[in-house]
C-alpha positions as CSV (number, residue, x, y, z in Angstrom):
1,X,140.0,99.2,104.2
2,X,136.8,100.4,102.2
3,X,134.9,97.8,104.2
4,X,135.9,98.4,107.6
5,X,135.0,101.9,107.2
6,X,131.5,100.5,106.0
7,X,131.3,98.5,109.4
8,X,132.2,101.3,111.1
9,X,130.2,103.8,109.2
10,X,127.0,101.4,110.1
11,X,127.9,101.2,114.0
12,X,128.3,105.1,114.1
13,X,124.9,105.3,112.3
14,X,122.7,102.6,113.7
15,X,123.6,104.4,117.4
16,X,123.1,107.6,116.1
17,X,119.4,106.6,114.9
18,X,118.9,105.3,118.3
19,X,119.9,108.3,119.8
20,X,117.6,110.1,118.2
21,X,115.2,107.9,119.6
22,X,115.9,108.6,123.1
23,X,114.8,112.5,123.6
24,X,113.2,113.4,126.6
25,X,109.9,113.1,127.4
26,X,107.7,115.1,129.5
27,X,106.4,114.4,132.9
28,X,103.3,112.9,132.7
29,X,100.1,114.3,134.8
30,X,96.8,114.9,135.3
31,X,96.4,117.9,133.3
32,X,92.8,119.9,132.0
33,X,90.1,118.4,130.0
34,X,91.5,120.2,127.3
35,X,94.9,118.8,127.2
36,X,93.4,115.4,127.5
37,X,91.6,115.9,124.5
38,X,94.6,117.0,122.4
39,X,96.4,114.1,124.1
40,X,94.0,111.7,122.6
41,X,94.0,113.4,119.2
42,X,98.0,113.3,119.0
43,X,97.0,109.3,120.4
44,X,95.0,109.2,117.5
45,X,97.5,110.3,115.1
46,X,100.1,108.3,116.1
47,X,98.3,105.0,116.1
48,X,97.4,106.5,112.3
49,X,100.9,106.7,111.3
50,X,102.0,103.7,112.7
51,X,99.3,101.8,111.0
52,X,101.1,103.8,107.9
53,X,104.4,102.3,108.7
54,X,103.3,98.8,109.5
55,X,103.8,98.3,106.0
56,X,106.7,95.7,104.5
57,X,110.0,97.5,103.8
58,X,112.2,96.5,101.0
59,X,115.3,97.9,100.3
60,X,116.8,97.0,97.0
61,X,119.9,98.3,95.4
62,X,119.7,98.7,92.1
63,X,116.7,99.7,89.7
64,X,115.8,96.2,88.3
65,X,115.2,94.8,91.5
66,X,113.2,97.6,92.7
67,X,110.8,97.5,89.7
68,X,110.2,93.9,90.6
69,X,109.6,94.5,93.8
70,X,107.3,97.7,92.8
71,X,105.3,95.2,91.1
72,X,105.0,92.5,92.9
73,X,103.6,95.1,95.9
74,X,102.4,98.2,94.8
75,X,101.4,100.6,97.9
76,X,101.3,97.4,100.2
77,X,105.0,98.1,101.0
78,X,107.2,100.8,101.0
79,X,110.4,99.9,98.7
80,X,113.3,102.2,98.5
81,X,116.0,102.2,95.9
82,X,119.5,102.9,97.1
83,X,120.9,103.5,93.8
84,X,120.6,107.3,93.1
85,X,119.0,107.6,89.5
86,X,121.5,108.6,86.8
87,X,123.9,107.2,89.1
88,X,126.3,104.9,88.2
89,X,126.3,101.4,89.6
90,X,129.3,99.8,89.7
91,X,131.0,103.0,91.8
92,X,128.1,103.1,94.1
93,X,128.7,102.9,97.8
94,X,126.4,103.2,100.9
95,X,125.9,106.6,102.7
96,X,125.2,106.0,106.6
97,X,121.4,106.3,105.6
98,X,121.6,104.1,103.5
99,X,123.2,101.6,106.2
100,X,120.3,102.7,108.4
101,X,117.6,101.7,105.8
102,X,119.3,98.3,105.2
103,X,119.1,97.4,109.1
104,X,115.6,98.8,109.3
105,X,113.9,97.0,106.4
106,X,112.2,93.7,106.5
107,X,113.9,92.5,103.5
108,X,117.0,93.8,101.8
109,X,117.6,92.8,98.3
110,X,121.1,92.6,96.5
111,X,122.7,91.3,93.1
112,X,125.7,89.6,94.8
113,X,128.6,90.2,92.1
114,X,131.7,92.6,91.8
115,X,129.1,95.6,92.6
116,X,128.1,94.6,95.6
117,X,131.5,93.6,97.2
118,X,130.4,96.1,100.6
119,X,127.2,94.3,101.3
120,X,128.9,91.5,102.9
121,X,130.2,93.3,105.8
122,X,127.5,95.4,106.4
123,X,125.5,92.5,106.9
124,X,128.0,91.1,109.0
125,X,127.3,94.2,111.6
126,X,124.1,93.8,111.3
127,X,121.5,91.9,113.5
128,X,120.2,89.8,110.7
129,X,117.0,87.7,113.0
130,X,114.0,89.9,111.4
131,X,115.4,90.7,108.4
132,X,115.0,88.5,104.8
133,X,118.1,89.0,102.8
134,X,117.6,88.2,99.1
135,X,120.5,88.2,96.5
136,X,119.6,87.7,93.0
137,X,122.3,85.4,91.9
138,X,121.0,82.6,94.3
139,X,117.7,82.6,92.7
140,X,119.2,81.5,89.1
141,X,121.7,79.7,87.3
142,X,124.7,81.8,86.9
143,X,127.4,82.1,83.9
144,X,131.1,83.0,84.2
145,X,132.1,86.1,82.7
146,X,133.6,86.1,79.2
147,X,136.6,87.6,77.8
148,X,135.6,87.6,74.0
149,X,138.1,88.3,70.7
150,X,139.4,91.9,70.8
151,X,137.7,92.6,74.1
152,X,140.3,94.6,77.0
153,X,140.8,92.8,80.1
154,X,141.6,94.1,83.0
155,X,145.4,95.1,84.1
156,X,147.3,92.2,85.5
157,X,150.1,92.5,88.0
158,X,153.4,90.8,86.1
159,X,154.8,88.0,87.2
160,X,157.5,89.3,89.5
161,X,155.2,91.5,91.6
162,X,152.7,88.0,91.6
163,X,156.1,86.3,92.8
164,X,156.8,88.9,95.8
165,X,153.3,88.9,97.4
166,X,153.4,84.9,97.5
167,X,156.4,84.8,98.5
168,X,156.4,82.0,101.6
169,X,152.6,81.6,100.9
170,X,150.3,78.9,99.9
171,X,149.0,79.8,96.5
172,X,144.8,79.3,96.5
173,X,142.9,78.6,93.4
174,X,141.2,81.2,92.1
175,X,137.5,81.2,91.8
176,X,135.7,81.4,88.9
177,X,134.6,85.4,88.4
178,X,130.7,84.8,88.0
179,X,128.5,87.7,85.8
180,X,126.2,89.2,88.5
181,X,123.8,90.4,85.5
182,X,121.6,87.4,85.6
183,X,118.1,89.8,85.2
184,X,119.1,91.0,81.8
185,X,117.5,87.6,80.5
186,X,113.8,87.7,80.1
187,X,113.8,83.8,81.5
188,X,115.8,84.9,84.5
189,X,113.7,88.0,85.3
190,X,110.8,85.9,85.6
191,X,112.8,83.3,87.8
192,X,113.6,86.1,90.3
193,X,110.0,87.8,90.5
194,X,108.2,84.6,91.0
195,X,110.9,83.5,94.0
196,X,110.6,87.4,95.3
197,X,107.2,87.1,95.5
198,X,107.1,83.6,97.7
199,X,109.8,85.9,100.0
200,X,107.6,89.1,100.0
201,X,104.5,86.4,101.1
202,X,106.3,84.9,104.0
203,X,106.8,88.6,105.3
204,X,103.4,89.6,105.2
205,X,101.3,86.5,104.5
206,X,98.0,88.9,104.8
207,X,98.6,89.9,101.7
208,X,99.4,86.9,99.5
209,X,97.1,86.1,97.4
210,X,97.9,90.2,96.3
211,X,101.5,89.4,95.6
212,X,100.5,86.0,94.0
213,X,98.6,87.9,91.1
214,X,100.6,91.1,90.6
215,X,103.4,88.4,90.1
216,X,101.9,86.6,87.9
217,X,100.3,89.3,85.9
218,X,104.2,90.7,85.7
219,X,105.5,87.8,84.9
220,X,103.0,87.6,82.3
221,X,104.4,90.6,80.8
222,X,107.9,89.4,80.7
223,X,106.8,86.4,79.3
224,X,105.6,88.3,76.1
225,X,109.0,90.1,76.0
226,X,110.6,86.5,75.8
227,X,108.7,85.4,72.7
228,X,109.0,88.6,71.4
229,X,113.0,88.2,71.5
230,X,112.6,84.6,70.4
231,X,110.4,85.2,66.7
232,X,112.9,88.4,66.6
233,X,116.2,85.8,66.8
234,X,114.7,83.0,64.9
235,X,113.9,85.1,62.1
236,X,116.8,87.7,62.0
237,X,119.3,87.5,58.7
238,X,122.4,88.2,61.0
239,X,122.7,87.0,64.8
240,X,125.5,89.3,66.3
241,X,125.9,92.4,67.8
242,X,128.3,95.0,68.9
243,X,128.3,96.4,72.1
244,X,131.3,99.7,72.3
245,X,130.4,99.7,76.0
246,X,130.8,97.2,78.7
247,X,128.4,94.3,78.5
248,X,126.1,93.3,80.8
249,X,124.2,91.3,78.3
250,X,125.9,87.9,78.3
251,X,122.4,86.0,79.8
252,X,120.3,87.7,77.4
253,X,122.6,86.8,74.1
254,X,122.6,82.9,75.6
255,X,119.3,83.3,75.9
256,X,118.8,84.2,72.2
257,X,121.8,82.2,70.4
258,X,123.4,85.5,69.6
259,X,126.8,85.9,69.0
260,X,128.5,89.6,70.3
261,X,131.9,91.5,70.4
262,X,131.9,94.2,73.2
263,X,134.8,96.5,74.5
264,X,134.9,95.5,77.7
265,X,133.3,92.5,80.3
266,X,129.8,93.7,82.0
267,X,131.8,95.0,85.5
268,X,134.6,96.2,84.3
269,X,136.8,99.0,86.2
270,X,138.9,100.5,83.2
271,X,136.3,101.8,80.3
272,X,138.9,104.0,78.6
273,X,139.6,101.6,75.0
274,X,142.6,101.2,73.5
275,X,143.1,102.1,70.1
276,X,143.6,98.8,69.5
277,X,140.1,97.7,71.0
278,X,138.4,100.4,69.0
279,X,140.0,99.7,65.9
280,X,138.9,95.7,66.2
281,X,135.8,96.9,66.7
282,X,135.7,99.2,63.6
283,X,137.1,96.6,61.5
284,X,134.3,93.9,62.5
285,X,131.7,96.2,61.7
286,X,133.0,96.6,58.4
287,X,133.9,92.9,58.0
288,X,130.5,91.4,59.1
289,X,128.1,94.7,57.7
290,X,126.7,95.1,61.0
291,X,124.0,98.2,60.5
292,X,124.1,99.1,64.4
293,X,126.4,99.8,67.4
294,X,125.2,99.6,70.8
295,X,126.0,101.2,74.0
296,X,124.6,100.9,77.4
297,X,122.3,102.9,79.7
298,X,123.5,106.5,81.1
299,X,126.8,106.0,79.5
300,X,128.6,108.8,77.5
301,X,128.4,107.0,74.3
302,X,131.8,108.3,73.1
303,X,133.1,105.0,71.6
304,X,129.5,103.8,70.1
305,X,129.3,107.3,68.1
306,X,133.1,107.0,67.4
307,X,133.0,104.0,66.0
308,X,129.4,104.8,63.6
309,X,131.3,107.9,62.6
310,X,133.7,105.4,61.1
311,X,131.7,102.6,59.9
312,X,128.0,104.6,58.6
313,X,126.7,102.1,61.3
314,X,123.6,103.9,63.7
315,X,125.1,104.1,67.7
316,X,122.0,103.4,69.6
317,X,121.0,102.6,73.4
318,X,120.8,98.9,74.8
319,X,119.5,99.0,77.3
320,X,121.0,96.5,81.0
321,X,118.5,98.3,83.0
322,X,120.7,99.0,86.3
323,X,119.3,101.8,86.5
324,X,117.4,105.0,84.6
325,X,117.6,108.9,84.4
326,X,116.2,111.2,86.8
327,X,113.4,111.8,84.4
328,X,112.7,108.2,83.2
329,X,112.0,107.0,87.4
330,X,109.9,110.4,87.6
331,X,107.7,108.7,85.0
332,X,107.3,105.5,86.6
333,X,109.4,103.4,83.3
334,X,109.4,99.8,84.5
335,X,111.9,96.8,83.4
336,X,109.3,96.2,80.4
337,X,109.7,99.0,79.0
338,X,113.3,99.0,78.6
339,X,113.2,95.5,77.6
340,X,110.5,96.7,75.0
341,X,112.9,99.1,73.8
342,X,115.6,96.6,73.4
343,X,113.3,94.7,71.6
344,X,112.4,97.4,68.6
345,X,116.0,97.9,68.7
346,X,117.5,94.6,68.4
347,X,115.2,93.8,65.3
348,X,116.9,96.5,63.5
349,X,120.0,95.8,64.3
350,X,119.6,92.1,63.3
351,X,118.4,93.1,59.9
């Protein structure tokens, strides 16, 4: 129903913007000499501002793809980030503006997992010929999500409600549920900067030997994270971690060889534990003498300092990077610097 709504939502808006378009304009005549001149001044500005506009417009929805993007282009394009920040991703859902944006950029870019189920049929009612569409989880590998010892799982409907709705139906297999956060990984992040950038080129080839460097010089960066997270794993006396959040970090511990135990899977809709869930996780603190609980970005951190306040362990931010505060986007804090973070973080909690 949500999605219909959307589709409709986007018809309403997309006439509305071209209705605002469409006011009248005044008679045209000969007028004085001194009209003319102010008619070729306003001339003048408008040809200025739509030099201003002529550049590339990406729309990206959450804040990972919009720092690559940032870097990659810098002020050669305008890139807008639908995702308000300190807003959380996973309940996010366009706003008619935000529909408008989408059909008005030259390239809109997406993850393509559980968060992003809406984009589908927006694009549907959309007229997709001059617009690039890139989603993340095309550019690399992808993992199915893991349900790991002591982790909750989502509600299941029993057997006899299962039983009713398939009742006289054809039962299809189920697809594998694939984890959408495929830039957590270092290795992945550079993946999906590099393919941007051959995207961002083909819209504006005028400017690609720009894009080619800030690429590479970001990629660069990211590159230096990886080792960094390498020599930390390689020499580390313990290689798991505990996440009292949701995690979105299963391609980063792959990555690394890192073992984990987290509350709940990296989309999940239910984040209140069970007492059961939180007492696991108590007990393999204890158990395995981990020194350091983590939680993720712009969450309340209720079950990470719960679960220190039982154990003596520090409760301390890991950062997934969908998205920062208010203040932190006001400051310009990239993907590098949260990974940085993670880094100084990680060490500690490894040893």
């Amino acid at each position: 129903m949500k999605k219909k709504l959307f589709a409709a939502a986007a018809a309403a808006a997309l006439a509305a913007a071209m209705m605002a378009g469409c006011g009248n304009k005044a008679a045209s005549g000969t007028g004085s000499a001194a009209e003319k001149k102010e008619e070729t001044k306003a001339e003048a500005k408008t040809e200025s501002a739509a030099s201003s506009e002529a550049k590339v417009s990406i729309v990206c929805t959450n804040f990972a793809e919009y720092d690559f993007a940032r870097a990659i282009a810098g002020d050669t394009a305008e890139i807008t980030m639908l995702l308000k920040p300190g807003a959380e991703s996973h309940t996010y859902e366009p706003s008619p503006e935000d529909i408008i944006r989408i059909q008005d950029s030259d390239m809109f870019v997406y993850v393509g997992g559980d968060s992003d189920e809406w984009v589908a049929d927006i694009l549907d009612s959309m007229d997709q010929s001059k617009m690039h569409v890139f989603k993340l989880m095309d550019q690399v590998d992808t993992v199915e999500e893991e349900h790991v010892e002591g982790m909750e799982t989502e509600e299941e409907e029993t057997k006899s409600e299962q039983d009713e709705k398939n009742l006289g139906k054809s039962q299809p297999e189920e697809e594998p549920e694939l984890d959408e956060h495929v830039w957590a990984s270092p290795v992945n992040a550079m993946q999906i900067v590099e393919k941007m950038s051959a995207q961002i080129a083909d819209i504006d080839p005028d400017h690609k030997a720009d894009y080619e460097k800030n690429a590479a010089d970001y990629i660069g960066k990211i590159r230096k994270l990886d080792e960094q997270f390498r020599d930390i794993t390689a020499n580390a006396a313990r290689k798991e971690i505990i996440v009292a959040d949701r995690f979105p970090f299963l391609y980063f511990v792959k990555e690394y060889g890192l073992k984990y135990y987290a509350a709940f899977p990296g989309c999940a809709s239910n984040t209140q534990p069970s007492a059961q869930t939180v007492a696991f996780l108590i007990d393999k603190v204890k158990e395995d003498q981990i020194p350091m609980v983590f939680h993720m970005e712009l969450s309340n951190e209720q079950m990470a300092n719960s679960i220190a306040e039982a154990t003596g362990a520090k409760s301390e931010l890991l950062n997934a990077v969908h998205n920062v505060s208010a203040e932190d986007f006001a400051k310009g804090v990239t993907y590098v610097d949260l990974m940085q973070h993670n880094a100084e973080v990680l060490k500690e909690a490894l040893n």
